[in-house]
C-alpha positions in Angstrom: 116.8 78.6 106.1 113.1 77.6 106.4 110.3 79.3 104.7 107.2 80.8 106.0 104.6 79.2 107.0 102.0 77.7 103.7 105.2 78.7 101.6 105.4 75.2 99.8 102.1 74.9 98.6 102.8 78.6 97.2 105.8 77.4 95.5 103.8 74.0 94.3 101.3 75.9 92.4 103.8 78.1 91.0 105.2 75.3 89.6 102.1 74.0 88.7 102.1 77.1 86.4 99.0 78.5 88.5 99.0 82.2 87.9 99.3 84.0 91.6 99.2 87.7 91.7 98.5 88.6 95.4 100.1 87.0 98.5 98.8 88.0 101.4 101.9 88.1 104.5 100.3 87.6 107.7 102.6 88.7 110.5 102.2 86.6 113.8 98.9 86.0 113.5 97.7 82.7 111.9 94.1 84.4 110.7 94.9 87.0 109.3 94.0 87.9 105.2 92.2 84.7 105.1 89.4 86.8 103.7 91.8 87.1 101.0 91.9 83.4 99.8 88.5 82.9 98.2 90.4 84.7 95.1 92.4 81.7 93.1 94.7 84.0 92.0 96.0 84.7 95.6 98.2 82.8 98.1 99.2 83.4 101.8 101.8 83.1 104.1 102.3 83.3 107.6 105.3 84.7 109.7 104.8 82.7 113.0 104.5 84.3 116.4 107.5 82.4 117.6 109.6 84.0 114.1 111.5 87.1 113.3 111.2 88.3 109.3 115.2 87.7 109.2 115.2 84.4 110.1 113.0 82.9 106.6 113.7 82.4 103.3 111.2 84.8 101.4 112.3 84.0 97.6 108.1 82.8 97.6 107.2 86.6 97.1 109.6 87.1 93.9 107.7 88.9 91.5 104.5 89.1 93.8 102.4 91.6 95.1 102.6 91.1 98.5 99.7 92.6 101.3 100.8 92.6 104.6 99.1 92.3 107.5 100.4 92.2 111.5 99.2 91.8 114.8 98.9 94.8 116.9 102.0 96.7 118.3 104.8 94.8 116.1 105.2 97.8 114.1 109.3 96.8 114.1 108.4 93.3 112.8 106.2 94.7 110.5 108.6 97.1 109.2 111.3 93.5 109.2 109.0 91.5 106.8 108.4 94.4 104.7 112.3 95.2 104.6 113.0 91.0 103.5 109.7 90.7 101.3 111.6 94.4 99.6 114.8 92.4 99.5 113.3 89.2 98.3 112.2 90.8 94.9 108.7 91.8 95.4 106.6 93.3 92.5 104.9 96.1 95.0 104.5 95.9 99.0 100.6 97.3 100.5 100.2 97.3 104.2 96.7 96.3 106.0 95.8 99.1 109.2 92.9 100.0 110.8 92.0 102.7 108.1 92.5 100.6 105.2 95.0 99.0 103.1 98.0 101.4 101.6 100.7 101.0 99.1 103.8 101.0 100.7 107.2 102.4 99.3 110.8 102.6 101.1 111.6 105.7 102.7 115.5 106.4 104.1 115.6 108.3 106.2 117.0 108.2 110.5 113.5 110.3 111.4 110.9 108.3 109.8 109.7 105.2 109.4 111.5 102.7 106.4 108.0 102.6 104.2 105.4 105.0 103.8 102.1 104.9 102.2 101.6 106.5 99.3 98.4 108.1 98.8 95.2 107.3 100.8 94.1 104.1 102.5 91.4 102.3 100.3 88.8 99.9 102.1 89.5 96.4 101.5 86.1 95.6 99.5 88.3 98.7 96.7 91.5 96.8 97.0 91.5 95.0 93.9 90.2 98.0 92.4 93.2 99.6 93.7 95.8 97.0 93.0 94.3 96.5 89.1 95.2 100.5 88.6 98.7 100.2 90.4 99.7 97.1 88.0 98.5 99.1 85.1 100.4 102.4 85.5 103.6 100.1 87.0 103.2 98.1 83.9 102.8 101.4 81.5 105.6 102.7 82.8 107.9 99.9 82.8 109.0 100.4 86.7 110.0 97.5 88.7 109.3 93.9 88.2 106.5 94.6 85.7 108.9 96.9 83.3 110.9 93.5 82.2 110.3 91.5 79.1 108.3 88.9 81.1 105.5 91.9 81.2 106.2 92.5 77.6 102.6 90.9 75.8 100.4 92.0 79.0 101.9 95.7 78.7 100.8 95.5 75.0 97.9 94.5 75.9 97.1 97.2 78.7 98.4 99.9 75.7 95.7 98.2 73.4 93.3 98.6 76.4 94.0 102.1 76.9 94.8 103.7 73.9 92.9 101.3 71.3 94.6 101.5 67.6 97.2 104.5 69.2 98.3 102.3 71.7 101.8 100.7 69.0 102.9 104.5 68.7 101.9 105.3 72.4 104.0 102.5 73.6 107.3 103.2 71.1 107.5 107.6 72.1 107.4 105.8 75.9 110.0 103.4 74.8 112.1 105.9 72.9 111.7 108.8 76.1 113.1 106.1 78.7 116.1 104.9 76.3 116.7 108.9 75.8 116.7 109.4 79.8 119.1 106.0 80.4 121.3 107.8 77.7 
């Protein structure tokens, strides 16, 4: 299975050991989010105009927050790439519309679509903003990709941030209440 377009230079500077937090999905449409790429910390791939999400090999968003963008009226191949990038191991999925950027979560249901945003839009010029808060609370929390031990020193960190000389206490009562709940 071939990868998306700009895939294997991703991959080569993950194995470089370059840190990449953002990769920017652009969905048949080569110009998309290149706004985006100024940033070191962020890669992009594109989904070709001639592709379908199902046919590519998305293991390049493991662990990535991915921002997805698509050319008008694909709303069914937008909903594909979101569904694979989901399945692929994705730290958090944000879609790009005309109001703004959104975070995106699944949503099962036969009468709606399979992601919703949750919360408001936020112009892209707040998106980092945005993004920088979601990492924080998914990383205080210890949901998803950012609640395994490969998060464990920058969690630590965002307690000490937070709560300052609290934050060792803070972080074993949250430890101790999500052990008691997986009891």
């Amino acid at each position: 299975m071939r990868a998306p377009a700009y895939a294997k230079a991703l991959m080569a500077r993950r194995r470089r050991g370059e840190r990449i937090g953002l990769l920017v999905v652009a969905v048949h449409d080569w110009h998309a989010g290149e706004e985006f790429t100024a940033h070191a910390e962020v890669a992009r791939v594109v989904l070709p105009p001639d592709s379908l999400p199902h046919e590519l090999d998305w293991s390049c968003a493991v662990a990535l927050d991915c921002l997805v963008s698509c050319a008008e009226g694909n709303e069914s191949v937008f909903d594909a790439a979101l569904t694979m990038l989901q399945a692929a191991g994705a730290a958090s999925l944000w879609g790009w519309f005309a109001d703004g950027i959104a975070l995106l979560e699944p949503f099962v249901s036969k009468y709606r679509p399979p992601f919703v945003s949750v919360g408001d839009a936020v112009p892209p010029a707040l998106f980092k903003r945005a993004l920088r808060a979601h990492r924080s609370r998914e990383m205080m929390m210890m949901t998803g990709v950012y609640g395994t031990p490969a998060f464990d020193t920058v969690r630590q960190a965002e307690y000490a941030r937070v709560f300052g000389p609290a934050a060792e206490k803070v972080l074993a009562w949250v430890k101790a209440k999500r052990e008691a709940r997986a009891a």
